[in-house]
PQR file with spaces between the fields and no chain letter, atoms N, CA, C, O and H, PARSE charges and radii, in Angstrom:
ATOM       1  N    UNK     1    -106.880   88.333  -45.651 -0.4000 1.5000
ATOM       2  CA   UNK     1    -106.462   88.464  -44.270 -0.0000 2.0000
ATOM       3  C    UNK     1    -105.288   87.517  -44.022  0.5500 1.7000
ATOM       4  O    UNK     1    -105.490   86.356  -44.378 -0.5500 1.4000
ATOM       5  N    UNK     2    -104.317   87.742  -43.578 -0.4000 1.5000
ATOM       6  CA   UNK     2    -103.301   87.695  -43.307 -0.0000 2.0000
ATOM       7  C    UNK     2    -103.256   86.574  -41.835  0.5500 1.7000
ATOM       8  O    UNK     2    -103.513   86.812  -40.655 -0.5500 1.4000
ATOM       9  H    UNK     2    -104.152   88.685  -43.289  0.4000 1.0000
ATOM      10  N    UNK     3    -102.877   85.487  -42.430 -0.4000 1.5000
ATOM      11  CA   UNK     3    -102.881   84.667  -40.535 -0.0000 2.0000
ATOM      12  C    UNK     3    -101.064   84.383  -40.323  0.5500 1.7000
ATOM      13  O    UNK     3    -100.174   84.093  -41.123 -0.5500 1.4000
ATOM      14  H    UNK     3    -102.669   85.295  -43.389  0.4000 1.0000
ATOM      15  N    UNK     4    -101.089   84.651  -38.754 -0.4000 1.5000
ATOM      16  CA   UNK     4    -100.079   84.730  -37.810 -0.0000 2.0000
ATOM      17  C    UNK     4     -99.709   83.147  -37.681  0.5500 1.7000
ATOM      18  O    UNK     4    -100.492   82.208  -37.540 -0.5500 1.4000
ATOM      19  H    UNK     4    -101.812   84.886  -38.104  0.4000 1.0000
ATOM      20  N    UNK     5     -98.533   83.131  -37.755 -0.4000 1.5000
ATOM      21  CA   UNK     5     -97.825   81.819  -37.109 -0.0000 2.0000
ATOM      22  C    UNK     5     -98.449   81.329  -35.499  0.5500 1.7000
ATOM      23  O    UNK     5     -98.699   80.180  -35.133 -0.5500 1.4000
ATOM      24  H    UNK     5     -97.898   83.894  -37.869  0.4000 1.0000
ATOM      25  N    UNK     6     -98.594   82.608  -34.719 -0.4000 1.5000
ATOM      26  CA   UNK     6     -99.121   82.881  -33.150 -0.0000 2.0000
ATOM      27  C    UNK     6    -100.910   82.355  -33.383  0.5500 1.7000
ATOM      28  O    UNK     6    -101.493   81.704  -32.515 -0.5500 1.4000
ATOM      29  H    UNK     6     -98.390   83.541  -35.016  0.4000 1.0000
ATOM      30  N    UNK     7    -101.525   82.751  -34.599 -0.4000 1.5000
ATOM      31  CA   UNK     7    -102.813   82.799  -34.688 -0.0000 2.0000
ATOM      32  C    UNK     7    -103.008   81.037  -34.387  0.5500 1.7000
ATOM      33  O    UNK     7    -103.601   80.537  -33.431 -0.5500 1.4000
ATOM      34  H    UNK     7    -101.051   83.280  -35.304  0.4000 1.0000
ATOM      35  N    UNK     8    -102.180   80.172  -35.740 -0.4000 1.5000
ATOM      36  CA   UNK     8    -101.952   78.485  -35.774 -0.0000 2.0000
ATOM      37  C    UNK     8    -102.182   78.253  -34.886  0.5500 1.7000
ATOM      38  O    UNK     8    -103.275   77.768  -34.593 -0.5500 1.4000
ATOM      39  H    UNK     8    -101.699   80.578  -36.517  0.4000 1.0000
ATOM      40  N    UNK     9    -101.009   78.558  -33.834 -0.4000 1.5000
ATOM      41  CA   UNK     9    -100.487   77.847  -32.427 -0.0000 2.0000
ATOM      42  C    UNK     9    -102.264   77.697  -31.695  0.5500 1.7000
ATOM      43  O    UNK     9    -102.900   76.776  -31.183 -0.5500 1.4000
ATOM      44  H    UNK     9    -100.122   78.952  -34.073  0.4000 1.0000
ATOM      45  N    UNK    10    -102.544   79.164  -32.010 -0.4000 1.5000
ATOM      46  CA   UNK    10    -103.559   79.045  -30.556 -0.0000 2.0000
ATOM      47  C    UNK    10    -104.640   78.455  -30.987  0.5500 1.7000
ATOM      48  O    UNK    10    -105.182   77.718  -30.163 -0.5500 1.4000
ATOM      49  H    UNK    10    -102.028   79.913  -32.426  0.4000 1.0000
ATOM      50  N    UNK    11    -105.313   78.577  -32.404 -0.4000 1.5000
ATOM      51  CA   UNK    11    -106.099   77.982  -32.833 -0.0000 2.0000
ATOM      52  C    UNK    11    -105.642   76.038  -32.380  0.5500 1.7000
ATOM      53  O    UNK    11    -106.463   75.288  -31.853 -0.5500 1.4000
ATOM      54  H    UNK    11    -104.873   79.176  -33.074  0.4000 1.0000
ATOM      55  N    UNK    12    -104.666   75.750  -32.635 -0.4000 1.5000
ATOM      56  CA   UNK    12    -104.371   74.467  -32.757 -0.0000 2.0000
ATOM      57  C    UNK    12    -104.432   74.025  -31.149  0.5500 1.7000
ATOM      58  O    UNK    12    -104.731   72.855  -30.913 -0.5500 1.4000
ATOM      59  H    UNK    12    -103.999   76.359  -33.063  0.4000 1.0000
ATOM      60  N    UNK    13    -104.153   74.936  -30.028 -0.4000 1.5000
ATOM      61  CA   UNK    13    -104.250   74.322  -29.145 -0.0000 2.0000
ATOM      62  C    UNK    13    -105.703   74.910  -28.198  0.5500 1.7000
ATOM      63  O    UNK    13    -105.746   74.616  -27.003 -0.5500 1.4000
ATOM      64  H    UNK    13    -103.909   75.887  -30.220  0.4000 1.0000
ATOM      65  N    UNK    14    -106.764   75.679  -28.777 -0.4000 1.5000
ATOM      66  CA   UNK    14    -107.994   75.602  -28.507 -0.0000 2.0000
ATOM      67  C    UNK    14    -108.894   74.266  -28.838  0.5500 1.7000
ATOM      68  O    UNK    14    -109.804   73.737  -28.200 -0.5500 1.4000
ATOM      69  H    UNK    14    -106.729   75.918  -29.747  0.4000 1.0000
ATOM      70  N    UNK    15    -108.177   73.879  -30.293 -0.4000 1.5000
ATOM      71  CA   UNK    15    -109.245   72.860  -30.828 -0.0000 2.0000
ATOM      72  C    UNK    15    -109.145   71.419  -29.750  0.5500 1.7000
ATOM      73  O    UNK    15    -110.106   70.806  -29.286 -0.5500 1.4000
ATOM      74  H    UNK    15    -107.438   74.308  -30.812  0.4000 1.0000
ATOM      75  N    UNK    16    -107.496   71.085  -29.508 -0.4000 1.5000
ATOM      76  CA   UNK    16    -107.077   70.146  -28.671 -0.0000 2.0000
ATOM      77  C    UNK    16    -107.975   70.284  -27.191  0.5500 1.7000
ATOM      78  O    UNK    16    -108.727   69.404  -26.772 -0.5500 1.4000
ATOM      79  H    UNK    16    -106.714   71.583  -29.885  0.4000 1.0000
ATOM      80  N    UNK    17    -107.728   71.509  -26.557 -0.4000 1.5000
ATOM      81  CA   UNK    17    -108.653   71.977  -25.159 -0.0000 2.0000
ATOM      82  C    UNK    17    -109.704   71.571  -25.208  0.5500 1.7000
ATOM      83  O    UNK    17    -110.269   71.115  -24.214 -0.5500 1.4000
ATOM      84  H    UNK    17    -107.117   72.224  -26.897  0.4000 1.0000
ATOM      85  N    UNK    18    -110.334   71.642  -26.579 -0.4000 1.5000
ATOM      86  CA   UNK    18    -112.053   71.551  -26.993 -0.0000 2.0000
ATOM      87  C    UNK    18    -112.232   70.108  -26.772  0.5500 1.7000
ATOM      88  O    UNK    18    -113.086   69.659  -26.007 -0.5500 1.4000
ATOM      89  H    UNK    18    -109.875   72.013  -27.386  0.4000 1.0000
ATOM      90  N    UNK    19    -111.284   69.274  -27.562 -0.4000 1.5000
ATOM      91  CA   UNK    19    -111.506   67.876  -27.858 -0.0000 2.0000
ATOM      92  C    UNK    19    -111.308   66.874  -26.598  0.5500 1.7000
ATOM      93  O    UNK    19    -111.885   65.795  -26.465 -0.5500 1.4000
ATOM      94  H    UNK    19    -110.591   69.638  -28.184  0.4000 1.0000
ATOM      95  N    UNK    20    -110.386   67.445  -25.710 -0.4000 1.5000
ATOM      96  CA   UNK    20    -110.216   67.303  -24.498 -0.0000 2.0000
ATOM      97  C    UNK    20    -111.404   67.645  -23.112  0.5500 1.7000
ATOM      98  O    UNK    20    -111.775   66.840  -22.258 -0.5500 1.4000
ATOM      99  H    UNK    20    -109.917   68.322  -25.818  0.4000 1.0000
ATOM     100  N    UNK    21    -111.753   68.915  -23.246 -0.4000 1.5000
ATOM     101  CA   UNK    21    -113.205   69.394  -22.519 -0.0000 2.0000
ATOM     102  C    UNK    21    -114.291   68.074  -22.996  0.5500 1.7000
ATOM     103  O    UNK    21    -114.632   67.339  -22.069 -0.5500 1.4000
ATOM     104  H    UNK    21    -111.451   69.568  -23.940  0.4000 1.0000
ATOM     105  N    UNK    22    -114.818   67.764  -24.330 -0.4000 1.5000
ATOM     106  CA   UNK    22    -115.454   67.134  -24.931 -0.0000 2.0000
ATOM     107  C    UNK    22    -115.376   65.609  -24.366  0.5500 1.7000
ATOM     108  O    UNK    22    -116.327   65.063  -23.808 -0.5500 1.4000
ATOM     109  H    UNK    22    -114.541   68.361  -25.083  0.4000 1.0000
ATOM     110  N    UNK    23    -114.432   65.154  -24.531 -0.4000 1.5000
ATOM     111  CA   UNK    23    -114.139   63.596  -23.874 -0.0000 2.0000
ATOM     112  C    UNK    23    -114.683   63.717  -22.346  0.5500 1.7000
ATOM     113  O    UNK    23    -115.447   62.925  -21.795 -0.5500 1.4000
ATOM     114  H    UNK    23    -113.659   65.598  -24.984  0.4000 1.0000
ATOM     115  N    UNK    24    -114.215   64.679  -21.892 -0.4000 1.5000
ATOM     116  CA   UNK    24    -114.122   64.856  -20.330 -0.0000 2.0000
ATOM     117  C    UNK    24    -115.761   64.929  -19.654  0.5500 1.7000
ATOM     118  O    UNK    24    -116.049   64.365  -18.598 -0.5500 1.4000
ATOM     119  H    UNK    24    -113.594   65.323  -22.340  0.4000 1.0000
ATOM     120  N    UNK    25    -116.638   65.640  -20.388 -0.4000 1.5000
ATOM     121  CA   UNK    25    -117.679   65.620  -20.419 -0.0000 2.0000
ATOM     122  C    UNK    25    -118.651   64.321  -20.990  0.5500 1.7000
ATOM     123  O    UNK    25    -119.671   63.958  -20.404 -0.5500 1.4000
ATOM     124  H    UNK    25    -116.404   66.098  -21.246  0.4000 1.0000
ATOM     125  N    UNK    26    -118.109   63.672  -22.297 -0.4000 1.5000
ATOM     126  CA   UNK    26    -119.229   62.740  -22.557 -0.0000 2.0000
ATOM     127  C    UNK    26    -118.542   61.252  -22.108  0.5500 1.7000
ATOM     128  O    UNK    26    -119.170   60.237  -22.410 -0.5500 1.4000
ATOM     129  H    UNK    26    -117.281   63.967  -22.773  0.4000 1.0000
ATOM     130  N    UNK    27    -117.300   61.129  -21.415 -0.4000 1.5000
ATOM     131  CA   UNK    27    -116.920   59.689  -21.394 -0.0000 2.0000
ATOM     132  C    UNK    27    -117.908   59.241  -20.184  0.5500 1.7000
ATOM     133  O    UNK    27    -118.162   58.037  -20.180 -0.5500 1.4000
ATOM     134  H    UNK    27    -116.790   61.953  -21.170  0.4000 1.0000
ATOM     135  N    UNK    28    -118.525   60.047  -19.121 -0.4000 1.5000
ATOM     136  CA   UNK    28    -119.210   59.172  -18.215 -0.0000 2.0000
ATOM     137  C    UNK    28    -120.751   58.792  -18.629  0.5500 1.7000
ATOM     138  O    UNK    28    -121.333   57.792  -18.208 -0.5500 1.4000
ATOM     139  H    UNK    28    -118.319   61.026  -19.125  0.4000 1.0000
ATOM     140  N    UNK    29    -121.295   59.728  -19.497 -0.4000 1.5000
ATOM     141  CA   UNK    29    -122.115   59.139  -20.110 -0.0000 2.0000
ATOM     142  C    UNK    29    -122.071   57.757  -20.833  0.5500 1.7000
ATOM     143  O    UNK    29    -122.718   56.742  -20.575 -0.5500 1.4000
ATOM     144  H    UNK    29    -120.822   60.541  -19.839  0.4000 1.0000
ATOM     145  N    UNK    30    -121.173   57.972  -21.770 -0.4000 1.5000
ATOM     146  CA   UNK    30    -120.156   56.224  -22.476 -0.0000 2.0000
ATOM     147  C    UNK    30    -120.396   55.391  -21.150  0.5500 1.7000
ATOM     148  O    UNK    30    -121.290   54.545  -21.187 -0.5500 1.4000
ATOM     149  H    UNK    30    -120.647   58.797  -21.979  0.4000 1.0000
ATOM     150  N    UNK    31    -119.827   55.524  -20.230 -0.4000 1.5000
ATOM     151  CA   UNK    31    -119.347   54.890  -19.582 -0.0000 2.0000
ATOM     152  C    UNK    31    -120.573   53.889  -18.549  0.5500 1.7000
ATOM     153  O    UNK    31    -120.430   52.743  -18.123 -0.5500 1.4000
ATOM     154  H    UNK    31    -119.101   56.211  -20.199  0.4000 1.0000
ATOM     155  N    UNK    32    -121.629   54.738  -18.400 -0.4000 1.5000
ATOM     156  CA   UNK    32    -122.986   54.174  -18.192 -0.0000 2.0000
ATOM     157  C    UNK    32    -123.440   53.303  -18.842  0.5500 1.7000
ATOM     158  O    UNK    32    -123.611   52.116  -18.563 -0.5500 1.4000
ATOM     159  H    UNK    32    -121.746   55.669  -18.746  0.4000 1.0000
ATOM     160  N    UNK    33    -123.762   54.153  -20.194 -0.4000 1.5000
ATOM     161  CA   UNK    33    -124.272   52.824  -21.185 -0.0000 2.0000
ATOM     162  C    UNK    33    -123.344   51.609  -20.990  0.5500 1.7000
ATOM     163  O    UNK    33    -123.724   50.503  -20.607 -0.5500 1.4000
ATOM     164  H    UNK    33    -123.623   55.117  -20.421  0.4000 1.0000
ATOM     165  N    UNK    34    -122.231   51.911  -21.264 -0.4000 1.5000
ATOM     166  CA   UNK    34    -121.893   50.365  -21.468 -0.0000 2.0000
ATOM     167  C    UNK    34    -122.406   49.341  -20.011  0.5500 1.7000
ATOM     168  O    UNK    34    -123.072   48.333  -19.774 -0.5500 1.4000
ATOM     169  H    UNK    34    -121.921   52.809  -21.575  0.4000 1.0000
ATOM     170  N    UNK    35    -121.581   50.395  -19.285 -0.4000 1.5000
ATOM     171  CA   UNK    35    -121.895   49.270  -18.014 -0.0000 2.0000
ATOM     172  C    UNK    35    -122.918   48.372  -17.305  0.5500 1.7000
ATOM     173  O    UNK    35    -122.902   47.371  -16.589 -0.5500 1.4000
ATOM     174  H    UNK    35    -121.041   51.214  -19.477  0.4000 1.0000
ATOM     175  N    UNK    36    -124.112   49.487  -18.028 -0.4000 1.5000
ATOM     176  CA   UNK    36    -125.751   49.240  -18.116 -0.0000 2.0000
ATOM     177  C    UNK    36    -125.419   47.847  -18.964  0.5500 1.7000
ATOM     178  O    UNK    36    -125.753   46.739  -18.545 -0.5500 1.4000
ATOM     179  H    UNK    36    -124.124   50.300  -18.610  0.4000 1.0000
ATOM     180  N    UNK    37    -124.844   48.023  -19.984 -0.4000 1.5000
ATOM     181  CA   UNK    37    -125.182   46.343  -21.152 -0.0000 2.0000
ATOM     182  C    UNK    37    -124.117   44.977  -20.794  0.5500 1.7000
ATOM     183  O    UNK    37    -124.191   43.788  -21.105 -0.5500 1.4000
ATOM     184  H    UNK    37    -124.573   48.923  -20.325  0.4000 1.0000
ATOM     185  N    UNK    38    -123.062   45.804  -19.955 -0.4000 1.5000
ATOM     186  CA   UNK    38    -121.889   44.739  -19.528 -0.0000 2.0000
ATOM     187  C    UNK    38    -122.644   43.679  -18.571  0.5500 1.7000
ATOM     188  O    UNK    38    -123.785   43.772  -18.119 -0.5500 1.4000
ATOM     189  H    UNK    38    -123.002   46.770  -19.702  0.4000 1.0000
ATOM     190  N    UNK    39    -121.738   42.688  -18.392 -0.4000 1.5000
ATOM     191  CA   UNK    39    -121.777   41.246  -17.220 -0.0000 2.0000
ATOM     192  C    UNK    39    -121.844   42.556  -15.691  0.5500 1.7000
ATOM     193  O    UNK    39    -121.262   43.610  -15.946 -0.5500 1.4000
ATOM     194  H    UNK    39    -120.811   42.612  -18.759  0.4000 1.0000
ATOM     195  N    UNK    40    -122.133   42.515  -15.060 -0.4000 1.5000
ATOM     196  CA   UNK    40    -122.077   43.003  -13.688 -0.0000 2.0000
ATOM     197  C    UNK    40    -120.992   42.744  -13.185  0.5500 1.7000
ATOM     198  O    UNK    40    -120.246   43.697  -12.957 -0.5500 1.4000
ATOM     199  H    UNK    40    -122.606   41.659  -14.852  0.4000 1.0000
ATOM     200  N    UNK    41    -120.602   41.545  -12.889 -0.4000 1.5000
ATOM     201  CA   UNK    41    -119.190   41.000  -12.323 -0.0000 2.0000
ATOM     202  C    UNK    41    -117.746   41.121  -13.489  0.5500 1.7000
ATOM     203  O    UNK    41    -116.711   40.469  -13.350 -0.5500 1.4000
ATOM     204  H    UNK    41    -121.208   40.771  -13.074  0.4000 1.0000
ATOM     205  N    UNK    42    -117.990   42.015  -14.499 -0.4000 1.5000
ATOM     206  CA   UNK    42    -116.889   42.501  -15.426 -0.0000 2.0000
ATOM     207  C    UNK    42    -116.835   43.919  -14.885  0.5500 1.7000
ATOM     208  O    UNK    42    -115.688   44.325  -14.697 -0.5500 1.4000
ATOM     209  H    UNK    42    -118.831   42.544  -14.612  0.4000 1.0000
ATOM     210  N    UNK    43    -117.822   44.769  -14.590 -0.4000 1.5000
ATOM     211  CA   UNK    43    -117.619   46.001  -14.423 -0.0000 2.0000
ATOM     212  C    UNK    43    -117.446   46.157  -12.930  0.5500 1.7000
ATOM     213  O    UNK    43    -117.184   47.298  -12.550 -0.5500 1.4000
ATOM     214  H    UNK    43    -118.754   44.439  -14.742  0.4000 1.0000
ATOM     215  N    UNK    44    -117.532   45.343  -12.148 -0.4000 1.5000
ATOM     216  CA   UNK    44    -117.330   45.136  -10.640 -0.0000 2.0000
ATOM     217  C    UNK    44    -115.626   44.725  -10.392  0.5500 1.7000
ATOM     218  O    UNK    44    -115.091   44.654   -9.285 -0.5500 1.4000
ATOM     219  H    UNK    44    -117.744   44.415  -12.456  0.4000 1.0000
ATOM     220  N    UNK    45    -114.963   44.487  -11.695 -0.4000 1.5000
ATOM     221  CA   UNK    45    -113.586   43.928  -11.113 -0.0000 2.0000
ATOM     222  C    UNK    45    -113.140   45.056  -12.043  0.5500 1.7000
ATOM     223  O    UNK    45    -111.935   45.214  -11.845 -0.5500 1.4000
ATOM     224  H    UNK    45    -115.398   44.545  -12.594  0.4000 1.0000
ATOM     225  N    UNK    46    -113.592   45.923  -12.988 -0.4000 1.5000
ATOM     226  CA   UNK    46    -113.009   46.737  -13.784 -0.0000 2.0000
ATOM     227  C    UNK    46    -112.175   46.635  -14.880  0.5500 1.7000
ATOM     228  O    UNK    46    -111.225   47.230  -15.389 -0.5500 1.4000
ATOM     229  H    UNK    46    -114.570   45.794  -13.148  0.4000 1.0000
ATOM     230  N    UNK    47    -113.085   45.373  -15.115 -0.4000 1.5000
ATOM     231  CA   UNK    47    -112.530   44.994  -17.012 -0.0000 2.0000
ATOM     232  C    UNK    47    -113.075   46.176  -17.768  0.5500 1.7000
ATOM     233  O    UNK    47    -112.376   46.732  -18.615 -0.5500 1.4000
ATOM     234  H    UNK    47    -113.857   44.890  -14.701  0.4000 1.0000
ATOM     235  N    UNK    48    -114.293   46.578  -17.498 -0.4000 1.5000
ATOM     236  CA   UNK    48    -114.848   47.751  -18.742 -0.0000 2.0000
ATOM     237  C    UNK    48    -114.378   48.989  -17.788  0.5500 1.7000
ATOM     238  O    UNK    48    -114.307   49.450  -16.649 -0.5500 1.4000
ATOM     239  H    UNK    48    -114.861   46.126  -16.811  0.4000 1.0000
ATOM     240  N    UNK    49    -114.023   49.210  -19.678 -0.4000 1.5000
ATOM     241  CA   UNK    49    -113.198   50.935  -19.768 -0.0000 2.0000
ATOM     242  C    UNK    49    -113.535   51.372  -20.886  0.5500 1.7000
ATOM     243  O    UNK    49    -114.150   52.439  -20.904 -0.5500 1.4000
ATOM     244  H    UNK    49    -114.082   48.836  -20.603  0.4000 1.0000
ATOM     245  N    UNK    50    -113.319   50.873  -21.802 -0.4000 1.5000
ATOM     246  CA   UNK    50    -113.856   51.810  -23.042 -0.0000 2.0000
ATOM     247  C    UNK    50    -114.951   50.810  -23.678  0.5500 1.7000
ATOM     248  O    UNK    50    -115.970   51.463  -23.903 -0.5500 1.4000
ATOM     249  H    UNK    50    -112.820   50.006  -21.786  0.4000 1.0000
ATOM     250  N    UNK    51    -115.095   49.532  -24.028 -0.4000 1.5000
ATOM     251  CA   UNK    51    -115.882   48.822  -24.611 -0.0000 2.0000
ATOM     252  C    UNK    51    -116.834   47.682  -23.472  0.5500 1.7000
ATOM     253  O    UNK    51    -116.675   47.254  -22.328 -0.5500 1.4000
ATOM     254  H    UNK    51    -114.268   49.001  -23.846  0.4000 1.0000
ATOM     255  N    UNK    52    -117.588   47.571  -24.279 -0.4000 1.5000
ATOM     256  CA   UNK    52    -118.035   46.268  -22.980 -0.0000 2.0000
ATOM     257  C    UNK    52    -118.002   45.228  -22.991  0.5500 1.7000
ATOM     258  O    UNK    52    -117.609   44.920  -24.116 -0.5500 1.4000
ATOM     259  H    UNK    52    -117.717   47.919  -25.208  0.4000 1.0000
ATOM     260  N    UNK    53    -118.170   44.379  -22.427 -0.4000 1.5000
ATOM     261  CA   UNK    53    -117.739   42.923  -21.855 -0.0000 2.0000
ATOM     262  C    UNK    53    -118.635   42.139  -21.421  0.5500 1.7000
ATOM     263  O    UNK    53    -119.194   42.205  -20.327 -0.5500 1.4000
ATOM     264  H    UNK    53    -118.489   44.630  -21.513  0.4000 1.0000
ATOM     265  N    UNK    54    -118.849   41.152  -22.499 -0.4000 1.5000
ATOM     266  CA   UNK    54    -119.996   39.714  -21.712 -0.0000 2.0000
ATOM     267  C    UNK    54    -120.875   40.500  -21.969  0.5500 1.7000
ATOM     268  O    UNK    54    -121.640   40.619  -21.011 -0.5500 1.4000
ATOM     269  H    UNK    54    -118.395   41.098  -23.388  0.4000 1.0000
ATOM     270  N    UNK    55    -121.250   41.357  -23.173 -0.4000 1.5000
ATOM     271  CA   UNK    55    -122.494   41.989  -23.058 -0.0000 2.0000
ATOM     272  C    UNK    55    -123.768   41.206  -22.582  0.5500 1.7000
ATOM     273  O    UNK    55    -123.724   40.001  -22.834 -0.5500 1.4000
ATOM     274  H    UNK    55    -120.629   41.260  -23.951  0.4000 1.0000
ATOM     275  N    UNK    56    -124.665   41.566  -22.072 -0.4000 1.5000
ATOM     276  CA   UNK    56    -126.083   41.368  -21.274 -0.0000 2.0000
ATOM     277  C    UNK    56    -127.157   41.748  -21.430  0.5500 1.7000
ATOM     278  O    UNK    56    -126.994   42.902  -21.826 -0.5500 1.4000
ATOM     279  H    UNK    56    -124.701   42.544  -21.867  0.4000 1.0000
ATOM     280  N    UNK    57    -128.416   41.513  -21.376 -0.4000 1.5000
ATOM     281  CA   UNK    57    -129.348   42.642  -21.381 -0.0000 2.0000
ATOM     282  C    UNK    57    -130.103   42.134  -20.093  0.5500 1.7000
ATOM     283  O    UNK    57    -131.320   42.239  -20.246 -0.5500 1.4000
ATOM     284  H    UNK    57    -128.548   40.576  -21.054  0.4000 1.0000
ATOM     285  N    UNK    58    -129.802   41.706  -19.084 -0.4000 1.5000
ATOM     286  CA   UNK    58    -130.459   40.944  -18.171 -0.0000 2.0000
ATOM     287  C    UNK    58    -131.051   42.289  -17.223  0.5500 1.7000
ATOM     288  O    UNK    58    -132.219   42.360  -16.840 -0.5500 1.4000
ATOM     289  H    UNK    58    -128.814   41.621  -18.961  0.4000 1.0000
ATOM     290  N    UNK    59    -130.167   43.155  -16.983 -0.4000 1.5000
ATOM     291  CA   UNK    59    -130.608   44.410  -16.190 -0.0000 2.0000
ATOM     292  C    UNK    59    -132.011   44.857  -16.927  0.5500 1.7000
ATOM     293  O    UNK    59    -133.105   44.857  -16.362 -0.5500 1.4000
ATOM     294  H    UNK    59    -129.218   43.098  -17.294  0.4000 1.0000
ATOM     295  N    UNK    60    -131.790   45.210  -18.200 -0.4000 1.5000
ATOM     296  CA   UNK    60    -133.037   45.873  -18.656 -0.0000 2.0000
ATOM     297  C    UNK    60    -134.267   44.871  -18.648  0.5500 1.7000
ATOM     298  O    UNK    60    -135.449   45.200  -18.550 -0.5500 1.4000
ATOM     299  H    UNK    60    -130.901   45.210  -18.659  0.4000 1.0000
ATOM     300  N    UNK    61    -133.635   43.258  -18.799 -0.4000 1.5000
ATOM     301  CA   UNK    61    -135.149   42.202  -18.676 -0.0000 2.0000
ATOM     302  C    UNK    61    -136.031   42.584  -17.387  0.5500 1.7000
ATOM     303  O    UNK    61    -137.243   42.735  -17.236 -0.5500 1.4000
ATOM     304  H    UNK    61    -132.675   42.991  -18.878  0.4000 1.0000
ATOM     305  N    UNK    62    -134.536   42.712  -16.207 -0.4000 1.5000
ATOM     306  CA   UNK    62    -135.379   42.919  -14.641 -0.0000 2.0000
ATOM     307  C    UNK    62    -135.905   44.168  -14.828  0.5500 1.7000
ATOM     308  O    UNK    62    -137.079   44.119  -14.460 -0.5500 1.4000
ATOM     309  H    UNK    62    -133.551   42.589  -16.330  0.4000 1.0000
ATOM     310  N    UNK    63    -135.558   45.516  -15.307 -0.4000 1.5000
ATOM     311  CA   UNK    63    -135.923   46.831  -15.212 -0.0000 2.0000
ATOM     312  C    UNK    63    -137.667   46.182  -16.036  0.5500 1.7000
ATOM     313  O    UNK    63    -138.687   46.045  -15.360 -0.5500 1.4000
ATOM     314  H    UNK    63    -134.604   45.556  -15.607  0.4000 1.0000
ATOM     315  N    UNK    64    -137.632   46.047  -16.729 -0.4000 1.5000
ATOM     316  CA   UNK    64    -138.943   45.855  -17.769 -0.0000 2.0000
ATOM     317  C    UNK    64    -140.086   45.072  -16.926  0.5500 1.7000
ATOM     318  O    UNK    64    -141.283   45.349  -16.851 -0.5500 1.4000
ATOM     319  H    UNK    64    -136.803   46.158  -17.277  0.4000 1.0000
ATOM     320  N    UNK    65    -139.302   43.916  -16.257 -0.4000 1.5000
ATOM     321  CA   UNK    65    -140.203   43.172  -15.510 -0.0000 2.0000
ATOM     322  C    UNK    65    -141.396   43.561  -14.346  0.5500 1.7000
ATOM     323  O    UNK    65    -142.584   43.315  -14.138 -0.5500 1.4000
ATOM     324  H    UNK    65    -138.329   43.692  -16.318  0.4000 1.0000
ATOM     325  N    UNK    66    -139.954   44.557  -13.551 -0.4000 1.5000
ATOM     326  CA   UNK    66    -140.478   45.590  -12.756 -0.0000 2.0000
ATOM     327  C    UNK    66    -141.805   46.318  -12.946  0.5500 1.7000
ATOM     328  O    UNK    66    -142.137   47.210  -12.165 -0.5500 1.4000
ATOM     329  H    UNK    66    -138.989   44.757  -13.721  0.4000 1.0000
């Protein structure tokens, strides 16, 4: 079977759409966890964005305590 120069293109810019849809969907999940494990007052001034900061586990000590 025979592939199109046209076939590339679209394949190449479905996979990008995909990888793009994909981020778009799981970064707020990411974005929980971390903030769940970050300092409170790092994610309150908006240091965390992709990694976290002053990691913590103090939330989950109080959640557990509860």
């Amino acid at each position: 079977m025979k592939i199109w120069k046209n076939d590339k293109f679209v394949d190449i810019f479905f996979n990008i759409l995909l990888i793009v849809i994909a981020f778009i969907c799981l970064y707020p999940i990411w974005y929980v966890l971390i903030a769940s494990i970050s300092e409170p007052s790092a994610v309150n001034s908006g240091q965390v964005i992709l990694f976290p900061k002053n990691i913590t586990f103090d939330g989950y000590k109080e959640l557990l305590n509860y």
